[in-house]
C-alpha positions as CSV (number, residue, x, y, z in Angstrom):
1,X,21.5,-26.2,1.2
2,X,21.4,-24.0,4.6
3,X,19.7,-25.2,8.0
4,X,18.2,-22.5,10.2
5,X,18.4,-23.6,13.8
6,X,16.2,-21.2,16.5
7,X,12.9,-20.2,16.4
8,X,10.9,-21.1,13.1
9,X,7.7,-18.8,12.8
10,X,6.1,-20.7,10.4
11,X,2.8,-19.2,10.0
12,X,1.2,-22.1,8.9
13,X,-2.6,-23.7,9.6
14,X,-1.6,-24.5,13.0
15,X,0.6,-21.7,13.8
16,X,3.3,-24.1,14.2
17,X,6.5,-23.3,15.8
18,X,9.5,-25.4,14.7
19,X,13.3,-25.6,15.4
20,X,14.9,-26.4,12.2
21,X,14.5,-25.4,8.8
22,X,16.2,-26.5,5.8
23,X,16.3,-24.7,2.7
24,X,17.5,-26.5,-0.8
25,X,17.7,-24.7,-4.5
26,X,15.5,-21.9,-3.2
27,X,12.9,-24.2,-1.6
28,X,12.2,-25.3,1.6
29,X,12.6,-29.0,2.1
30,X,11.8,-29.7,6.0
31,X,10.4,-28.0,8.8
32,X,10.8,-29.7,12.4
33,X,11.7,-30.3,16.1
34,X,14.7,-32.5,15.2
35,X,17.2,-32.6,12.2
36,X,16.8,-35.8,10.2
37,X,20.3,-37.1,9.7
38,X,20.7,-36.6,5.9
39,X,21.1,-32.7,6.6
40,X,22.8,-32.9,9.6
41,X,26.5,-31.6,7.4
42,X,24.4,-28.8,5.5
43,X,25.7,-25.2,6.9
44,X,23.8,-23.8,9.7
45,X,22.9,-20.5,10.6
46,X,22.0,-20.6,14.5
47,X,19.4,-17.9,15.2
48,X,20.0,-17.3,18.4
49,X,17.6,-15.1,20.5
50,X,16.6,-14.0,16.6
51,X,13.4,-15.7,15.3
52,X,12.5,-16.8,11.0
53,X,9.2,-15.8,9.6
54,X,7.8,-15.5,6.4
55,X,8.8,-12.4,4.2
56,X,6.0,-9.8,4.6
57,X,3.7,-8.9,1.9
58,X,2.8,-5.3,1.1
59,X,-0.7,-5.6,-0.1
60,X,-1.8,-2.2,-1.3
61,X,0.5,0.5,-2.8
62,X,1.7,2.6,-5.6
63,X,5.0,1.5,-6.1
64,X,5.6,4.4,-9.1
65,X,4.1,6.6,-7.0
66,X,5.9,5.7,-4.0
67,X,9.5,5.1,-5.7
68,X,8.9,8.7,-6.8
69,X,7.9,10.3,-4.0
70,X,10.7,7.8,-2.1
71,X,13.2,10.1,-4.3
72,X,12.0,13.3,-3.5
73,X,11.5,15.2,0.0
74,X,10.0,13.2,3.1
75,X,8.4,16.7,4.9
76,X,5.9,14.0,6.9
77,X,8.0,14.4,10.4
78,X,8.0,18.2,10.1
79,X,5.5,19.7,13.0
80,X,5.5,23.0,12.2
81,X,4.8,25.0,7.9
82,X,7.9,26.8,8.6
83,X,10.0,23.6,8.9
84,X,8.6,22.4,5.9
85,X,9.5,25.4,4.0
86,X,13.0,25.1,5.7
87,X,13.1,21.9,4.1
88,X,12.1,22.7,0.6
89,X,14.1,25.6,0.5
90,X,17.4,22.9,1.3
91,X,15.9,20.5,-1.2
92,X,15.7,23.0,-4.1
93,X,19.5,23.6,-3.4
94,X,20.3,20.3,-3.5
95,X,17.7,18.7,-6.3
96,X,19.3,19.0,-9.9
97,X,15.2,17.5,-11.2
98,X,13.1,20.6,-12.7
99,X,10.5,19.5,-10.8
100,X,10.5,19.5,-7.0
101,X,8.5,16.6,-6.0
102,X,7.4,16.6,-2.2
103,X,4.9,14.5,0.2
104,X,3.9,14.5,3.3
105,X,2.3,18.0,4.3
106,X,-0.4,18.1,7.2
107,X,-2.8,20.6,8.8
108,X,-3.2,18.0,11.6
109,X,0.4,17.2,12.8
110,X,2.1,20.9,12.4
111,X,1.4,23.7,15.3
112,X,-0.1,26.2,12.6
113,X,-3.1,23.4,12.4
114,X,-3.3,24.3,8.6
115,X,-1.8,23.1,5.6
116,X,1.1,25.1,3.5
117,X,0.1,27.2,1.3
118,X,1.3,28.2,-2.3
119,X,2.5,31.7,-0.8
120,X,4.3,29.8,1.6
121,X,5.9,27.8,-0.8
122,X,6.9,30.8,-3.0
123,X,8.8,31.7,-0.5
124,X,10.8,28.4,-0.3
125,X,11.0,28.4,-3.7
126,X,10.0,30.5,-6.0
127,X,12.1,29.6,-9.6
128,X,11.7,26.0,-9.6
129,X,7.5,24.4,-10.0
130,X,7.2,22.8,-6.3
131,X,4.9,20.1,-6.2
132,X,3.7,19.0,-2.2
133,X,1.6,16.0,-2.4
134,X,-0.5,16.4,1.2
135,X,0.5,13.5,3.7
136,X,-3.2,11.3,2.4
137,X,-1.8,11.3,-1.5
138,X,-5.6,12.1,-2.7
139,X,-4.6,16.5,-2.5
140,X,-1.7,18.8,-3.2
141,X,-0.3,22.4,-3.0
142,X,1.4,23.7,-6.4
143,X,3.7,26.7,-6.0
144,X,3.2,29.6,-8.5
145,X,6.0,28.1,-10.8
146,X,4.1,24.8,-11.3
147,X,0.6,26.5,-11.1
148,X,2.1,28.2,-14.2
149,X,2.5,24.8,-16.0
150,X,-1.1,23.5,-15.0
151,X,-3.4,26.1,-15.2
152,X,-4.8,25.6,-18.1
153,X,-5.0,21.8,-17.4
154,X,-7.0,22.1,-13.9
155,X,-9.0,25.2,-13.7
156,X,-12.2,23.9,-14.7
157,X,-11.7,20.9,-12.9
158,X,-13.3,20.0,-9.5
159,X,-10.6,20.8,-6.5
160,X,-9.1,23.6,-8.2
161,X,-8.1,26.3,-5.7
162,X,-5.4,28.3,-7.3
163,X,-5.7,31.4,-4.0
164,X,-4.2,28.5,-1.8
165,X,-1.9,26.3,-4.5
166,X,-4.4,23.9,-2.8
167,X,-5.6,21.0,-5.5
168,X,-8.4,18.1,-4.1
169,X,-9.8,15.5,-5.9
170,X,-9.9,16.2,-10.3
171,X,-7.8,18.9,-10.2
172,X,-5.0,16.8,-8.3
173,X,-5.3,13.5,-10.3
174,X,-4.2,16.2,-13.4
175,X,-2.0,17.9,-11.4
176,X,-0.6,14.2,-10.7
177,X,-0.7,13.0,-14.5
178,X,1.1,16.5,-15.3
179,X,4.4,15.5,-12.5
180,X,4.7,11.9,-13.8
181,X,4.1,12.6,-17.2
182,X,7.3,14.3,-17.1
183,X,9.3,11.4,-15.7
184,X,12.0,10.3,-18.2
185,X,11.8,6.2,-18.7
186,X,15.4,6.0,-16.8
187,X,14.5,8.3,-14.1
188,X,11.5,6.4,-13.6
189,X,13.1,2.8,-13.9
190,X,15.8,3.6,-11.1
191,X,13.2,4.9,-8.7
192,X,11.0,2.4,-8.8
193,X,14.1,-0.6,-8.3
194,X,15.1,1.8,-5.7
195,X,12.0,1.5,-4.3
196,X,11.8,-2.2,-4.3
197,X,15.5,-2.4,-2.3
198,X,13.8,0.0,0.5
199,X,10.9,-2.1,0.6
200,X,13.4,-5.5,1.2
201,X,15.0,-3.5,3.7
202,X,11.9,-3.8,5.9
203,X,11.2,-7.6,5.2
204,X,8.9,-7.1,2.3
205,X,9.1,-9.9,-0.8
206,X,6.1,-9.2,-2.5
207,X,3.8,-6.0,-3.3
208,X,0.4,-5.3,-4.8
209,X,0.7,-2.0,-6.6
210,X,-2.2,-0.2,-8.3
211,X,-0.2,1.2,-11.2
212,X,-2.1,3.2,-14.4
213,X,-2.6,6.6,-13.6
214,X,-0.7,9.5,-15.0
215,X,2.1,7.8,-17.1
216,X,1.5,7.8,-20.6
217,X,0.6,5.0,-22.4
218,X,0.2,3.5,-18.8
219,X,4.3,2.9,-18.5
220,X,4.0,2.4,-14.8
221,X,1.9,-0.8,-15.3
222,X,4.5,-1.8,-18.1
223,X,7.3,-1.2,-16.2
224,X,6.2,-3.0,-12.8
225,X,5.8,-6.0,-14.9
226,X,8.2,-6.3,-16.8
227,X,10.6,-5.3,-13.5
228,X,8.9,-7.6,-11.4
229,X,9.6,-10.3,-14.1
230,X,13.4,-8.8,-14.1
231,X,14.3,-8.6,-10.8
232,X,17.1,-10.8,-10.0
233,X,16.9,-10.7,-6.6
234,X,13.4,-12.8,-6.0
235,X,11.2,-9.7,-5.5
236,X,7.9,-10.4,-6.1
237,X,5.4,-7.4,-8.0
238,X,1.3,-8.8,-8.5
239,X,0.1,-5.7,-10.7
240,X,-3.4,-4.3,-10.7
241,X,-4.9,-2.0,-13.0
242,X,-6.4,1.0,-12.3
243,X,-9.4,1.5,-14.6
244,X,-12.5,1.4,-14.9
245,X,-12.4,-0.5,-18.3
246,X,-11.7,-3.9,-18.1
247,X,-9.7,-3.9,-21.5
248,X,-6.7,-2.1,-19.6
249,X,-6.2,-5.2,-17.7
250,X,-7.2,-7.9,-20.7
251,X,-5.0,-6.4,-23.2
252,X,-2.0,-7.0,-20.8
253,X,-2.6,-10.1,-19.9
254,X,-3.3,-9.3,-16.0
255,X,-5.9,-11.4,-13.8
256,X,-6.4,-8.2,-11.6
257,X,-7.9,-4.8,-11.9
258,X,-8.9,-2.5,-9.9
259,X,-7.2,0.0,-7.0
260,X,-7.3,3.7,-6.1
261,X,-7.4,7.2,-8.2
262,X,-9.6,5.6,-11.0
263,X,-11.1,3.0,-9.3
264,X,-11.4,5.2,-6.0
265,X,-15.3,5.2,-4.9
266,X,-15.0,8.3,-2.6
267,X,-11.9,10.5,-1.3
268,X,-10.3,10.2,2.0
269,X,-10.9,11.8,5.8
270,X,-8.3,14.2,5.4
271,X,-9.8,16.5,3.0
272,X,-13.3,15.6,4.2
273,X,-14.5,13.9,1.1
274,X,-14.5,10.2,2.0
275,X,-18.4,9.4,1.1
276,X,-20.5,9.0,4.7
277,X,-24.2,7.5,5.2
278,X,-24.8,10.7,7.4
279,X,-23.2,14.1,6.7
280,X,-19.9,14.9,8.3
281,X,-20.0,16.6,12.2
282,X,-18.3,19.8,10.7
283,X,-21.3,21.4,9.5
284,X,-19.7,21.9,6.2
285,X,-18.4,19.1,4.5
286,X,-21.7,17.3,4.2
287,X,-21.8,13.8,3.2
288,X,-18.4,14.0,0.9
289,X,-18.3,12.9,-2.8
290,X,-19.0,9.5,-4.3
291,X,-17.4,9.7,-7.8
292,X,-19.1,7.1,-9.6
293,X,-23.2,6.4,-9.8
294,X,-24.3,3.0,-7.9
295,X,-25.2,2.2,-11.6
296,X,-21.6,2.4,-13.2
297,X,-19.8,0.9,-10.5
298,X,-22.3,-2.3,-10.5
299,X,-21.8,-2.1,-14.2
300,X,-18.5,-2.0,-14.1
301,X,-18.1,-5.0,-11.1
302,X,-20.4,-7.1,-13.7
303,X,-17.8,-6.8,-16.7
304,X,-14.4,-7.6,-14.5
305,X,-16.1,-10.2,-13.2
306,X,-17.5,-12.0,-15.9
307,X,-14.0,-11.3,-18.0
308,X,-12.5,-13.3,-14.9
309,X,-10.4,-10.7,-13.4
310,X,-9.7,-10.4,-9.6
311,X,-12.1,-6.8,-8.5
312,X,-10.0,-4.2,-6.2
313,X,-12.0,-0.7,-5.1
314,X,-11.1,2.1,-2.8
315,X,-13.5,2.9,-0.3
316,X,-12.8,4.6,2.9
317,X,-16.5,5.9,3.7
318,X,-19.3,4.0,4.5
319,X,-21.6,5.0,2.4
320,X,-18.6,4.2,-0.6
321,X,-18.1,0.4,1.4
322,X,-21.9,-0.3,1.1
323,X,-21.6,0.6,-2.8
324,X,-18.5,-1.6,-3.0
325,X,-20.3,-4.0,-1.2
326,X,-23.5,-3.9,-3.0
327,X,-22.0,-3.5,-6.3
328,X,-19.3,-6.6,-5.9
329,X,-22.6,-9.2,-4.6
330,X,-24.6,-8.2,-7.4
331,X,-21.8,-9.1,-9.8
332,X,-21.3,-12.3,-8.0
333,X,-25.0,-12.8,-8.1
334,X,-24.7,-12.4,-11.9
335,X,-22.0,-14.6,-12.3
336,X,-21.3,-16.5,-9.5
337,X,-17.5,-17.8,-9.0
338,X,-16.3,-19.7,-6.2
339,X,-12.7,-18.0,-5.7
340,X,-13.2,-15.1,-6.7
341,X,-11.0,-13.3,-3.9
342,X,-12.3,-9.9,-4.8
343,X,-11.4,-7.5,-1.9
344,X,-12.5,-3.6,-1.0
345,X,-9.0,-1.5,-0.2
346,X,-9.0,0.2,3.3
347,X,-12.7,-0.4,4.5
348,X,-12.0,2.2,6.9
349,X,-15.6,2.4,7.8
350,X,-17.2,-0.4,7.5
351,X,-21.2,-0.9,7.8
352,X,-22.3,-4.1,9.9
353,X,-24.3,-5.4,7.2
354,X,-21.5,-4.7,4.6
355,X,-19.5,-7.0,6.4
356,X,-21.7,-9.7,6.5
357,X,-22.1,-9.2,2.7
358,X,-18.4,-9.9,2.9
359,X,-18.1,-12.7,5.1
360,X,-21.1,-14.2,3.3
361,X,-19.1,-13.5,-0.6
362,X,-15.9,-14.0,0.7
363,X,-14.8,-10.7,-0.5
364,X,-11.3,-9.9,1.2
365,X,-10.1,-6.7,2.6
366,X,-6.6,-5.3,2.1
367,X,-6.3,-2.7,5.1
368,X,-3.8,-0.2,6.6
369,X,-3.8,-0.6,9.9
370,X,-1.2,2.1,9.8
371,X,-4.1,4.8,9.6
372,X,-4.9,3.6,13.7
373,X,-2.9,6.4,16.1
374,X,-1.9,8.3,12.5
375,X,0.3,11.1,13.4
376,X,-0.9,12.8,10.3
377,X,-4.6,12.3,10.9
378,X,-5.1,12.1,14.5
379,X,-7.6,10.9,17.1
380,X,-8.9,14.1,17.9
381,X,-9.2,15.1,14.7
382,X,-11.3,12.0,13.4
383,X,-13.8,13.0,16.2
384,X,-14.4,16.1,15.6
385,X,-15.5,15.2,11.6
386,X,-17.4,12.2,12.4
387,X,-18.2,12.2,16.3
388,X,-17.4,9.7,19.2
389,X,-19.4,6.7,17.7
390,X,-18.1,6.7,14.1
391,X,-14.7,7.4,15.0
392,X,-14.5,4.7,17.6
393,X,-15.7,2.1,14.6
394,X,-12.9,2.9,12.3
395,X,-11.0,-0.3,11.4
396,X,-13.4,-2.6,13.5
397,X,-10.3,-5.4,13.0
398,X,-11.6,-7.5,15.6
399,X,-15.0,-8.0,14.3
400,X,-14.1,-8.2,10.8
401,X,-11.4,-10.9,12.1
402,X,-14.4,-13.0,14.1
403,X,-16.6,-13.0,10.7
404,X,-14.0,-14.8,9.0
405,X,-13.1,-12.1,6.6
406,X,-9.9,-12.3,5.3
407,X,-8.0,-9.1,6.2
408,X,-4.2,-8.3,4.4
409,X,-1.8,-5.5,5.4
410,X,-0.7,-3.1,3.2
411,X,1.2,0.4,3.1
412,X,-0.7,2.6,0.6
413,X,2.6,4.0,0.3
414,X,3.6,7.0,-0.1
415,X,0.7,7.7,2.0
416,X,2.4,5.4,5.1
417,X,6.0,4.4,5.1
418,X,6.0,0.8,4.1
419,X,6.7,-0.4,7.7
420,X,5.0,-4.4,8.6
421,X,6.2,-3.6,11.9
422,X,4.2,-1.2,12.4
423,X,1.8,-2.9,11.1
424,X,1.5,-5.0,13.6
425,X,2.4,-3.0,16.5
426,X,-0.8,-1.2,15.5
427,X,-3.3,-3.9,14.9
428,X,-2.2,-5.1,18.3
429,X,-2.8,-1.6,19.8
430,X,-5.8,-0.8,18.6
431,X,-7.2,3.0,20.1
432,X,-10.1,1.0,20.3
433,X,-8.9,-2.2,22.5
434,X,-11.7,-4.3,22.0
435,X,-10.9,-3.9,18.5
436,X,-7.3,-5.5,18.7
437,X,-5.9,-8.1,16.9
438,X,-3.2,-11.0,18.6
439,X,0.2,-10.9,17.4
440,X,-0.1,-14.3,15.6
441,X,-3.4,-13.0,13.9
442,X,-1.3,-9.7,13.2
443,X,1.7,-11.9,11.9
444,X,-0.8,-13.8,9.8
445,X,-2.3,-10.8,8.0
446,X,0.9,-9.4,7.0
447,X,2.2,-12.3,5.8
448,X,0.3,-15.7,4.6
449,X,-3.3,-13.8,3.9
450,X,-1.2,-11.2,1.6
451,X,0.1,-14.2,-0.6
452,X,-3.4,-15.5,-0.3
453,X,-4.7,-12.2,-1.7
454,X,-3.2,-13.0,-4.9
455,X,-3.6,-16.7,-5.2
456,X,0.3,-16.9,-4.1
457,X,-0.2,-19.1,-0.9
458,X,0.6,-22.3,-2.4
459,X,4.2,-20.7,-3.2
460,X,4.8,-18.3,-0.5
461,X,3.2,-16.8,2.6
462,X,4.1,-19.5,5.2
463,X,7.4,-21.4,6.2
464,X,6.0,-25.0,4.8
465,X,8.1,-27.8,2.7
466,X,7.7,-27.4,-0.8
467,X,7.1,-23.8,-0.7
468,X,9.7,-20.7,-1.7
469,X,12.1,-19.8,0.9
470,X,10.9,-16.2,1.4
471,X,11.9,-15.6,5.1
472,X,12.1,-12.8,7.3
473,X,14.6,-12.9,10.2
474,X,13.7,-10.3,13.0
475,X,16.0,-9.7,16.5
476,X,13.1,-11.3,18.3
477,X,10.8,-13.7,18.7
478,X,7.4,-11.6,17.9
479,X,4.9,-14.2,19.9
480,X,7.1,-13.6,23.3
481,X,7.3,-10.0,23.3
482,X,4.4,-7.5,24.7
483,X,2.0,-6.2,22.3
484,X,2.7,-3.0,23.4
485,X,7.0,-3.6,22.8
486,X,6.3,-4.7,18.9
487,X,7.9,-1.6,17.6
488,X,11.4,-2.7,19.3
489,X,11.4,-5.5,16.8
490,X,13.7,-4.9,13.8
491,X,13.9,-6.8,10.4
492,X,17.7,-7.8,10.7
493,X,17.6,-9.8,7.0
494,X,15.5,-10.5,3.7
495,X,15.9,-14.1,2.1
496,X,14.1,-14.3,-0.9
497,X,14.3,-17.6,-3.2
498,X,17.0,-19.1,-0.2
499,X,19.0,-16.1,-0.8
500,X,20.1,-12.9,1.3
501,X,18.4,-9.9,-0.9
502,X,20.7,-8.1,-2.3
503,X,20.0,-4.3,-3.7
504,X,19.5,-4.5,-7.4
505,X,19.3,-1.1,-8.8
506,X,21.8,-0.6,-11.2
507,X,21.7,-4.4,-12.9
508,X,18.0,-4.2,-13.1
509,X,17.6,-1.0,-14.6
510,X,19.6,-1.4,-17.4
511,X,18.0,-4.7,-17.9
512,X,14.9,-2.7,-18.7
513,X,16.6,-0.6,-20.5
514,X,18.2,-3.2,-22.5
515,X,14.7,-5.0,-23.2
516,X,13.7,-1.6,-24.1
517,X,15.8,-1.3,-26.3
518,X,15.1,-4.2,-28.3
519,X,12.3,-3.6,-27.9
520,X,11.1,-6.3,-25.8
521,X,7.5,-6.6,-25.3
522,X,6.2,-5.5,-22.1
């Protein structure tokens, strides 16, 4: 038993603020003003100017993905190709993998105002493949070496430009399944645990990863599970699926399908294939790609959610939003369900009546409010592809807030560091202000609406008796400090289960290696 004395965020109905917390066998057991006498000799932890709030919830990611890429070379913070080069050319010095594995590469936030290219690369490195995901994760540049390898595998593919060592949309997802394909099962197992210890270093209890593309046999989605399950620390992992075919998600058991890569409607801004209602301002680009007909994504909306199964889609254009849109009603329409807490990933831009398809079906949206002010895809940059009044209605979180949609947070990591933070700091400095959200709204989405997500509120989400003690303690109270001084707040401390987080890497992976082994069924 432990009593928390200080300021109790506790993120419940009310937005209650409290003064005492007490935490028994992983649970809390009372919340209040005053300390009832029966726990008046239980240790106390006095938070000072420090404030508790609920652990944070990472609602969209690719945790393999990420705990690769979170092993590899960070070039995101490099403003200039020749810095990045600089970089790889350390990293291949230093990297004993046979495969360089990179992220982060930008035309928008280096001074060349053009992304790397595989010449460039050569010159970094020219023995060893090189492998530079592009900072959006939906494009890559290959160096010759790993051009080499692929070839064969890409060049009649959509995306494949082997003059630049640039690879978009099919080419990439096989460039993709090529790199983590070649993963060995320990390799993979330590990443992703070490993953899951960086994400607890920045408050974060639970994530939502989209696993099942590019690992055999879909391992990643085996894995997640089965580590999730493992993980002694309290971590929480909800996995979803992502296919197209419900039986990927049946045959393992999981009440959720759905995500990016496979279950991606359209690309992404950065390489100007997000799907718009009207063509792009560019001239060129016209109105981007939407992978799947209307037809099969109805189709496939109608099976998931007759099977039962919780419905995630990517969708960052509007014209991809109105099809998830359309395509999620009519499979509610066919089979209606009351909590059915299907949700559209990023709803970057949103349509007006979309939205009030949403708020009207209760279909949720898991957002990254990191993509507001992205260093990587700037302001000026979203202008000048889809003019003044398009890019001042990306991530309308106001209005979708006032229509009663339920909005998470979420990372889309490796694409954003996981950072709830930051999070916050940007949905409450919003580069359209009308558009902002308050910090206890911002606290909220991060937080109890992530457990709601995956029908985990009644467990976790809020500080409330009877629920898990997953708590948070930051070096401030976040509803008496400026909007605009959020980023000054630090996570000091992850308590999961009533108990300081404590990395896991070692005794975890060789649990799954053990179950493996024995082959344990995962």
């Amino acid at each position: 038993m432990r009593v928390y004395e200080g300021t109790i965020l506790t993120v419940d109905a009310q937005d209650s603020l409290a003064h005492y917390l007490v935490e028994d066998g992983g649970r809390i057991v009372y919340v209040g003003d005053t300390l009832p006498e029966e726990y008046s000799s239980a240790p106390r932890e006095q938070l000072g100017n420090r404030a508790l709030c609920p652990a944070f919830v990472d609602t969209h990611e690719h945790l393999a993905s990420f705990a690769t890429f979170n092993a590899g070379l960070n070039a995101m913070h490099a403003r200039s190709n020749q810095q990045i080069k600089e970089m790889v050319a350390d990293f291949a010095e230093k990297c004993t993998s046979k495969i360089l594995v990179a992220f982060g590469a930008s035309p928008y936030s280096v001074v060349e105002g053009r992304l790397l290219s595989r010449a460039e690369l050569d010159e970094a490195c020219l023995e060893k493949p090189v492998f530079m995901v592009k900072y959006d994760g939906h494009a890559c540049v290959v160096n010759s070496a790993l051009l080499k390898l692929v070839d064969d595998k890409v060049k009649n593919l959509r995306g494949y430009h082997p003059e630049t060592g640039e690879m978009n949309q099919e080419a990439f997802f096989a460039v993709s399944d090529f790199i983590t394909g070649s993963l060995s099962i320990p390799e993979l197992i330590g990443n992703i645990q070490a993953g899951m210890d960086y994400l607890a270093s920045r408050g974060i209890g639970m994530v939502h990863t989209v696993s099942g593309v590019g690992f055999t046999g879909n391992l990643d989605i085996s894995l997640e599970k089965w580590m999730g399950r493992s993980a002694q620390s309290g971590f929480q992992v909800r996995v979803f699926s992502q296919s197209m075919n419900v039986k990927v998600a049946t045959s393992r058991k999981l009440p959720r399908i759905g995500g990016c890569f496979a279950c991606a409607l359209d690309g992404c801004f950065g390489s100007r294939d997000a799907a718009l209602v009207e063509p792009y301002c560019d001239g060129e680009s016209g109105n981007g790609v939407l992978y799947y007909s209307d037809e099969a994504v109805t189709d496939f909306c109608k099976k998931a959610n007759r099977a039962g199964l919780q419905v995630e889609m990517h969708a960052i254009g509007d014209a991809a939003f109105n099809q998830a849109v359309h395509a999620l009603k009519a499979a509610l329409d066919d089979f209606p369900r009351e909590n059915h807490r299907h949700g559209i990933i990023h709803a970057c831009l949103p349509t007006e009546e979309g939205l009030q398809i949403c708020a009207e079906y209760g279909i949720q949206l898991p957002m990254q409010t990191s993509f507001i002010d992205w260093p990587q895809e700037p302001d000026s940059y979203l202008r000048s592809i889809l003019g003044d009044k398009r890019a001042a209605w990306l991530n309308p979180l106001r209005t979708m807030w006032d229509k009663g949609i339920v909005m998470s947070a979420g990372s889309d990591a490796p694409c954003t560091d996981p950072d709830p933070i930051l999070w916050m700091q940007r949905a409450c400095n919003h580069d359209n202000p009308e558009q902002s959200l308050t910090i206890k709204e911002a606290l909220r989405m991060c937080t109890y609406n992530g457990a709601w997500t995956t029908f985990d509120e009644d467990e976790r989400g809020s500080l409330e008796v009877g629920k898990v003690a997953d708590m948070c303690v930051l070096s401030r109270n976040l509803y008496e400090v400026p909007s605009s001084d959020l980023n000054e707040v630090k996570v000091e401390s992850l308590i999961l289960g009533g108990s300081p987080y404590k990395k896991q890497r070692q005794s975890v992976a060789a649990a799954v290696l053990r179950g493996m082994l024995s082959k344990t069924k995962i």
